[in-house]
Backbone as a chain_set.jsonl record, in Angstrom:
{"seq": "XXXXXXXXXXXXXXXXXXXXXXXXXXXXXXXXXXXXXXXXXXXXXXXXXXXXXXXXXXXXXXXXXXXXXXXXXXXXXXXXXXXXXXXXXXXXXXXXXXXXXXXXXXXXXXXXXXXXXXXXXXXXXXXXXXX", "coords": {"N": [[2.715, -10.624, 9.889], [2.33, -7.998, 11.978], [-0.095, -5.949, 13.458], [-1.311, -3.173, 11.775], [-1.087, -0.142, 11.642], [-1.782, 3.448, 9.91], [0.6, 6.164, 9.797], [-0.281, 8.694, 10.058], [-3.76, 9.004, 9.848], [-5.189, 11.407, 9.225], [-7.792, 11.788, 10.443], [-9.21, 9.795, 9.011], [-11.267, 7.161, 8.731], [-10.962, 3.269, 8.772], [-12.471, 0.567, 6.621], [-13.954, -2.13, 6.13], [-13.608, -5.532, 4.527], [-14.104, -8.751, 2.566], [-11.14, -10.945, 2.3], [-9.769, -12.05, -0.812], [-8.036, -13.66, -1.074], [-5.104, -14.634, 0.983], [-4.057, -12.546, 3.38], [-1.659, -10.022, 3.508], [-1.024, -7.885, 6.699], [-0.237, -4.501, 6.662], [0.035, -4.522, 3.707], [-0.578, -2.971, 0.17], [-3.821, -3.709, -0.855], [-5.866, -4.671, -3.394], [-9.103, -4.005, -5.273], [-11.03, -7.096, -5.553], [-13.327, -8.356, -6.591], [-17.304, -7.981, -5.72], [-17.241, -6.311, -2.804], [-14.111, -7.168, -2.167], [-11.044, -8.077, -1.579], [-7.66, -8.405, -2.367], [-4.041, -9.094, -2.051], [-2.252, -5.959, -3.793], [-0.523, -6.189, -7.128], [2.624, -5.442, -8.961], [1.422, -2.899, -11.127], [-1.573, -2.534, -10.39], [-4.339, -0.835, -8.979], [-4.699, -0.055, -6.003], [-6.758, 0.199, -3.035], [-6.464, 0.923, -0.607], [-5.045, -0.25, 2.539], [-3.997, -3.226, 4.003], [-5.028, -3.3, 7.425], [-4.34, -5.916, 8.743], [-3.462, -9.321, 9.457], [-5.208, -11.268, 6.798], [-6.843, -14.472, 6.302], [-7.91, -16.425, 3.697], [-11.016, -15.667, 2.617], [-11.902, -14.343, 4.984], [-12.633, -11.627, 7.219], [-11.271, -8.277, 6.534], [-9.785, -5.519, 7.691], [-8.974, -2.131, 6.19], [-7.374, 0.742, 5.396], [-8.29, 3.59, 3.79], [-6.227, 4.831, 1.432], [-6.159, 7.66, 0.439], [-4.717, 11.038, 1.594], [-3.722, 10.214, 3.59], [-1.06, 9.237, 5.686], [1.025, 6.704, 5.37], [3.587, 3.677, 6.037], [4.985, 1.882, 4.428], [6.549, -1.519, 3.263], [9.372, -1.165, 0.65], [9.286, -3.639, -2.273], [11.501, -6.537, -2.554], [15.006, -5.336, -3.609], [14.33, -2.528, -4.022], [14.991, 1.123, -3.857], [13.263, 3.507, -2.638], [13.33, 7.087, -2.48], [12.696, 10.521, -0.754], [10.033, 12.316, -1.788], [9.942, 10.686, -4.198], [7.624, 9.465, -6.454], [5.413, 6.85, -5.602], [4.214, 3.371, -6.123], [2.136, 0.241, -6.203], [3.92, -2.457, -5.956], [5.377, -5.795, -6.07], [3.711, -8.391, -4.258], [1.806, -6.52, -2.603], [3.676, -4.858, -1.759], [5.52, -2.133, -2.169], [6.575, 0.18, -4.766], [8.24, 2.399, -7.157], [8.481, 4.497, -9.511], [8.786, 6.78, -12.513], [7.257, 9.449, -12.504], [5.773, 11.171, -14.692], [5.123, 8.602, -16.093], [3.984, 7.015, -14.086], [1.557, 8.244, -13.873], [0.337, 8.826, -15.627], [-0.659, 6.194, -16.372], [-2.302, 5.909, -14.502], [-1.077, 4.632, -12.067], [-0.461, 5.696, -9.881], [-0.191, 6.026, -6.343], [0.834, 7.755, -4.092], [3.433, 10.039, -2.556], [6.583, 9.927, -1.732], [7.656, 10.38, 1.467], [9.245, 9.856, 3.357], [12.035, 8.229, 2.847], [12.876, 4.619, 1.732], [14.189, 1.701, 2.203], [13.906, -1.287, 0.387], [14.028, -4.632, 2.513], [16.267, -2.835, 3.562], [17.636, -0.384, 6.013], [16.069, 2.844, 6.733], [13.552, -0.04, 6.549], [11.06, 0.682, 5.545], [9.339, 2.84, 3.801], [8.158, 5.77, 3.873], [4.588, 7.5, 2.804], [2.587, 10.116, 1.439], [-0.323, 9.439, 0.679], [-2.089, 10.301, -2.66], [-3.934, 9.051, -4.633]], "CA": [[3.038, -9.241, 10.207], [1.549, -7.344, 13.483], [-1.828, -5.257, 13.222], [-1.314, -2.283, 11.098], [-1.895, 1.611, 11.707], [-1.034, 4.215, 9.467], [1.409, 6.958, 10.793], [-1.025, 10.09, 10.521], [-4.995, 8.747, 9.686], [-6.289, 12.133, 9.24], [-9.287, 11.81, 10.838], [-9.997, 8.933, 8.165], [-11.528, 5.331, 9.49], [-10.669, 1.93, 7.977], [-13.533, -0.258, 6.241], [-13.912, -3.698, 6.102], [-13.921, -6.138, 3.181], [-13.495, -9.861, 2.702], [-10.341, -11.141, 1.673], [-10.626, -12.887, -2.053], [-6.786, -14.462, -0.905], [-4.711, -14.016, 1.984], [-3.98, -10.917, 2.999], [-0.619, -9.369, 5.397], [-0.917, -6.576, 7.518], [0.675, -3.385, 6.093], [0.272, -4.323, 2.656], [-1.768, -2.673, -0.429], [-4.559, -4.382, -1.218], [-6.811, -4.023, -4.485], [-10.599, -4.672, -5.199], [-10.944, -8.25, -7.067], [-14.49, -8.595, -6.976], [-17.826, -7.349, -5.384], [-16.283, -6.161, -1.43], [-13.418, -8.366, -1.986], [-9.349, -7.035, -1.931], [-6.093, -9.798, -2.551], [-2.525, -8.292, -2.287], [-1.88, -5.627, -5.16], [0.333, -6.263, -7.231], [2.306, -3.889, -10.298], [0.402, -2.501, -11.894], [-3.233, -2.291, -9.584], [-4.709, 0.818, -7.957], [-4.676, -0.375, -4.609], [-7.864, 0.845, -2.235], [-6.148, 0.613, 0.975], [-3.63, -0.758, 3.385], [-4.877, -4.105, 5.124], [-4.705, -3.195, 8.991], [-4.249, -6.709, 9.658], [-3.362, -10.53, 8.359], [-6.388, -12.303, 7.334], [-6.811, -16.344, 5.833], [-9.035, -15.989, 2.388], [-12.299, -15.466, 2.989], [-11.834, -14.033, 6.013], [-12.811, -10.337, 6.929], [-10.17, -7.79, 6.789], [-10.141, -4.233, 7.614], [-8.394, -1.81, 5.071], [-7.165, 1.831, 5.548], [-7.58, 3.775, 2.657], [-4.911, 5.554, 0.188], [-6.007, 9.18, -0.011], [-4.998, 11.772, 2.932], [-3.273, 9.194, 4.776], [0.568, 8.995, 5.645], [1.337, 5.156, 5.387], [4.507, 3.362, 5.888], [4.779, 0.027, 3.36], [7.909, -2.096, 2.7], [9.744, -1.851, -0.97], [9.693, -4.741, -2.669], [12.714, -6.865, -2.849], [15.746, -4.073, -2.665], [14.066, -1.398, -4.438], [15.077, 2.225, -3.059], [12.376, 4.668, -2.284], [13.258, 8.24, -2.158], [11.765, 11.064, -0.504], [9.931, 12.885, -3.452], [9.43, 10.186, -5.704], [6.041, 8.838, -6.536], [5.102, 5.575, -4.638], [2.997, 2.922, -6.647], [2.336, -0.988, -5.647], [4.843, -3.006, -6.436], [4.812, -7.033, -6.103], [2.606, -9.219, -3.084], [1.261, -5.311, -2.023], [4.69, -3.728, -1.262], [5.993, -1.067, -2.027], [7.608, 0.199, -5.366], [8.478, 3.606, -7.796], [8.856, 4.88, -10.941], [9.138, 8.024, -13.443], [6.39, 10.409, -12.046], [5.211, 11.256, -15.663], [4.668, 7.128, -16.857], [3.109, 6.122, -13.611], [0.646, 9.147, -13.642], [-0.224, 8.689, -17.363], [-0.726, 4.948, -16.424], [-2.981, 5.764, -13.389], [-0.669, 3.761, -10.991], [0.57, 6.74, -8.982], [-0.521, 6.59, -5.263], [1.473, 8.78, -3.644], [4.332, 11.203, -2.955], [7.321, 9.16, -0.688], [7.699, 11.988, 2.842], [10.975, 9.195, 4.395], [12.554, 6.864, 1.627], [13.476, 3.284, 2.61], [15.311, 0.222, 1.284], [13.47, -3.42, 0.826], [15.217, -5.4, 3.8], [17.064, -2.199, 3.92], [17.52, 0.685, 7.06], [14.621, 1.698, 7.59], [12.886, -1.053, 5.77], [9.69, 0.884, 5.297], [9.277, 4.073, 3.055], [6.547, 6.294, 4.183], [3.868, 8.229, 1.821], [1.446, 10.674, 1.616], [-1.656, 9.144, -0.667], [-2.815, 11.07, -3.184], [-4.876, 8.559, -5.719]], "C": [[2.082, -8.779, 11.304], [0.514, -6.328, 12.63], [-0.574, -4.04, 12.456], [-1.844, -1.003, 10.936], [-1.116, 2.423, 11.187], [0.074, 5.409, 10.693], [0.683, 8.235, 10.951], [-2.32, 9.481, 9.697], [-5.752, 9.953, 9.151], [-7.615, 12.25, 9.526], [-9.941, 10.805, 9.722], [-9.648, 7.574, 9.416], [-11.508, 4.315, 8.026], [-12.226, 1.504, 7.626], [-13.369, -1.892, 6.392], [-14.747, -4.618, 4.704], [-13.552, -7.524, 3.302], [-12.241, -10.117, 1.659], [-10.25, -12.361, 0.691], [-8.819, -13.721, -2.206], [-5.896, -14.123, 0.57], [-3.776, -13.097, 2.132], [-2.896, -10.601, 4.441], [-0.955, -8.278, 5.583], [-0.031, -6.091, 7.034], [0.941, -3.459, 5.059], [-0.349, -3.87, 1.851], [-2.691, -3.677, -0.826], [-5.458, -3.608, -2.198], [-8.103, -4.672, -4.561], [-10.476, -6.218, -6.487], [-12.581, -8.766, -7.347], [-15.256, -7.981, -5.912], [-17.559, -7.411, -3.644], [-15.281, -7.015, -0.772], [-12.097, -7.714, -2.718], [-9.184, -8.498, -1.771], [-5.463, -8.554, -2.816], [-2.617, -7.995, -3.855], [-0.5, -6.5, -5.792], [0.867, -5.102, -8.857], [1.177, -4.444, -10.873], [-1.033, -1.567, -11.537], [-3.051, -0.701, -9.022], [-4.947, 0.34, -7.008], [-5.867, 0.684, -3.945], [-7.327, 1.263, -0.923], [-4.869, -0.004, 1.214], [-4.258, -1.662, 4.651], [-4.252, -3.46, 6.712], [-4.425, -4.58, 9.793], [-4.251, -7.771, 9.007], [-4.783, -10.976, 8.19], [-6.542, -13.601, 6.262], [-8.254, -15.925, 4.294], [-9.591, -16.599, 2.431], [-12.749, -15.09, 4.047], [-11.96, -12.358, 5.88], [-11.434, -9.273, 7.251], [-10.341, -6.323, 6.646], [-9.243, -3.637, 7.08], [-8.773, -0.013, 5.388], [-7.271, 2.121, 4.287], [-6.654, 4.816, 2.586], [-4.913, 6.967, 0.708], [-5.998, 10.053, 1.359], [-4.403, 11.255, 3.504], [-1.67, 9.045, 4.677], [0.791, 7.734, 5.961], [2.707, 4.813, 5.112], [4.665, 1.517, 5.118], [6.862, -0.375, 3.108], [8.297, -1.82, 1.442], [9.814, -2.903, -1.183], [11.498, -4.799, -3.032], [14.238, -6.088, -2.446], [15.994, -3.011, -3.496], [14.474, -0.203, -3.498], [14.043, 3.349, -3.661], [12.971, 6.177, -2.012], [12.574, 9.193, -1.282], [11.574, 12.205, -1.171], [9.312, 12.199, -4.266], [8.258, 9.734, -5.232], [6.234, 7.558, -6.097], [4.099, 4.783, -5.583], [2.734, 1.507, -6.149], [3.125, -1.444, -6.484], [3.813, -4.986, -6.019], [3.698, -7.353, -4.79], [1.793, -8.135, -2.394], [2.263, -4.783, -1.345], [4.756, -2.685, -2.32], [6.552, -0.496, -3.299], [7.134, 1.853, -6.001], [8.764, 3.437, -9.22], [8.867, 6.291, -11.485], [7.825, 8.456, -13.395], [5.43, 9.889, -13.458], [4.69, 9.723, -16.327], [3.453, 6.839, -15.702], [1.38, 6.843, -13.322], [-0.098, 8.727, -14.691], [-1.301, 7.053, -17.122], [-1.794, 4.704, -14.82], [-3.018, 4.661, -12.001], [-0.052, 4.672, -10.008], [-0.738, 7.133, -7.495], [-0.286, 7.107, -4.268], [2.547, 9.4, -3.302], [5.368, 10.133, -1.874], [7.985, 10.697, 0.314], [9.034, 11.188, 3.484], [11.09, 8.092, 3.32], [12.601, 5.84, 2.671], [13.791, 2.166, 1.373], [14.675, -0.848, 1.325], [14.52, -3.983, 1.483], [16.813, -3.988, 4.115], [16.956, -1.591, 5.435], [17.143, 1.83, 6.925], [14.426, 1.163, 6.317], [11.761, -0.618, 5.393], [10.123, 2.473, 4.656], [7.84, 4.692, 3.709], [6.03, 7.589, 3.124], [2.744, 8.867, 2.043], [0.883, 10.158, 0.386], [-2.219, 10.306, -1.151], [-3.761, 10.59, -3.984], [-5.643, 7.944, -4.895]], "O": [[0.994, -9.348, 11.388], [0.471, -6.093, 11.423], [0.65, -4.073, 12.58], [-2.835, -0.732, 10.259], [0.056, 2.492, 11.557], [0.189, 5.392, 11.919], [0.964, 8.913, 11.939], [-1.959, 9.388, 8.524], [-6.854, 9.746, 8.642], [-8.444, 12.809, 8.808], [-11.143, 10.946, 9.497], [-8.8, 7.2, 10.225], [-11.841, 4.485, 6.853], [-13.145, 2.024, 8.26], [-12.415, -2.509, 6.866], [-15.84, -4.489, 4.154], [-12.659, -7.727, 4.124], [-12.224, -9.681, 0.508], [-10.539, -13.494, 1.076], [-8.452, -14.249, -3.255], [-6.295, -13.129, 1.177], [-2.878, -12.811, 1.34], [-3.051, -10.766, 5.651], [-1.229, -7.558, 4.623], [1.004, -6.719, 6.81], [1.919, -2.794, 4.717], [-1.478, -4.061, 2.303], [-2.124, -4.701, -1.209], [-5.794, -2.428, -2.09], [-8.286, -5.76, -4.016], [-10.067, -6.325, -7.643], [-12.881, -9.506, -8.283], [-14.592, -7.408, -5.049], [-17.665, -8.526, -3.132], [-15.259, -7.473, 0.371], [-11.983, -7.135, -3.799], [-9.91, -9.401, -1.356], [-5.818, -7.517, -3.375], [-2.838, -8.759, -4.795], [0.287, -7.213, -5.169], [0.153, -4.38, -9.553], [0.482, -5.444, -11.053], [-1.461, -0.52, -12.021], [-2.164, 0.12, -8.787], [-6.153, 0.145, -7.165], [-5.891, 1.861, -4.307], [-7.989, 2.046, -0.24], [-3.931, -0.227, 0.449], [-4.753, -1.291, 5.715], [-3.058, -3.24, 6.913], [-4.293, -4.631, 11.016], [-4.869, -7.728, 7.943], [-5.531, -11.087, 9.161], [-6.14, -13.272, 5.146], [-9.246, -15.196, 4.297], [-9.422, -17.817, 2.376], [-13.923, -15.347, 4.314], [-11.583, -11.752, 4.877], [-10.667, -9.54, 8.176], [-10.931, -5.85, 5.675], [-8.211, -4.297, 7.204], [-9.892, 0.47, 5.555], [-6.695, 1.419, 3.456], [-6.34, 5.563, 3.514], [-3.949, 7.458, 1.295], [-6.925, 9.959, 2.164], [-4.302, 11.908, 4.543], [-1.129, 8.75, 3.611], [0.743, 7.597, 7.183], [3.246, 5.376, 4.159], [4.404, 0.376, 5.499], [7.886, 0.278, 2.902], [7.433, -2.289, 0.7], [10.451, -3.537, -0.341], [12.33, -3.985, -3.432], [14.671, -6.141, -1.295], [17.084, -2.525, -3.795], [14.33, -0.44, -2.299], [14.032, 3.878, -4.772], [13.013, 6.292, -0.787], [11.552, 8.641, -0.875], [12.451, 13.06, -1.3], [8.396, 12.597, -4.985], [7.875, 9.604, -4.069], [7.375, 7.118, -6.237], [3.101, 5.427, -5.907], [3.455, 1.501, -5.152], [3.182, -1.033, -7.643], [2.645, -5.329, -5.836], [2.913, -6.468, -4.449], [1.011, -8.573, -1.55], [1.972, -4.195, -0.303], [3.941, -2.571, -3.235], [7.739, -0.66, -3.019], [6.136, 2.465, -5.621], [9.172, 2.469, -9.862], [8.996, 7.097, -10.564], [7.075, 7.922, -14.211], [4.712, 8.893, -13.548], [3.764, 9.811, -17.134], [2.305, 6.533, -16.024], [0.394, 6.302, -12.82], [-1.223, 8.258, -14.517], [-2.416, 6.888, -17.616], [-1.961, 3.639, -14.226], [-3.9, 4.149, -11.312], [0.908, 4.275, -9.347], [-1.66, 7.949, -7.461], [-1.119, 7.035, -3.365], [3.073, 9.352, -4.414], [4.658, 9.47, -1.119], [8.569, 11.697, -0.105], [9.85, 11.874, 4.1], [10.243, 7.232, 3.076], [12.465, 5.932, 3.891], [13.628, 2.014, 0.163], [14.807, -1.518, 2.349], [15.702, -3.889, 1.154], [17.907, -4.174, 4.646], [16.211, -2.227, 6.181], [18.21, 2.441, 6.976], [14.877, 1.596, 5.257], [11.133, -1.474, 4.771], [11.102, 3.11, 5.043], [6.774, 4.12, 3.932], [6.795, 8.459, 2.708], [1.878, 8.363, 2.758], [1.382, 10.324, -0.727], [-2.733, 11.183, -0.455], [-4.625, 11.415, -4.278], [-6.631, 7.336, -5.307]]}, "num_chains": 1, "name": "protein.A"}
């Protein structure tokens, strides 16, 4: 996948972490050990949004979540709304669920602002982070 920049940054800057597997551009990534993300997957609280592929053990810089309007793929050919809550889904795409479960379940990172379709038109959902 090509380098990776959110669609509005808010005046937030990326960090840099090594990658503890390899890691695509534009996907969530979660912490797996001490400054070390691998692709979320359900379930994780995702830190970020790699800005860029990198080979594991390799350094990789990582937008985070909160404040930030990010556009991520759905997994598979999940449909995204705009409205519903946004949480990681499989390899660090994209997926949703029932507001009230994924809140409770502290997988809810943020609000979907343009739905999208896995391999659908557009192919990318975009979100404002809130966790």
């Amino acid at each position: 996948m090509p380098d990776y920049s959110p669609v509005n940054a808010s005046d937030s800057l990326p960090f840099t972490m090594t990658a503890g597997a390899a890691v695509t551009g534009g996907t969530f990534v979660s912490i797996s050990a001490d400054k070390t993300v691998v692709p979320s997957t359900t379930g994780d609280h995702p830190v970020g949004v790699a800005a860029h592929d990198a080979p594991n053990g390799g350094r990789v810089t990582v937008w985070p979540v909160v404040g930030i309007i990010h556009e991520i793929a759905p997994q598979g050919a999940v449909a995204i709304a705009a409205g519903v809550p946004v949480i990681a889904g499989t390899t660090g795409l994209a997926n949703t669920g029932a507001l009230a479960t994924v809140a409770a379940a502290g997988t809810l990172m943020g609000i979907c602002t343009r739905g999208g379709t896995g391999g659908g038109s557009p192919p990318k959902a975009q979100f404002l982070g809130i966790a």
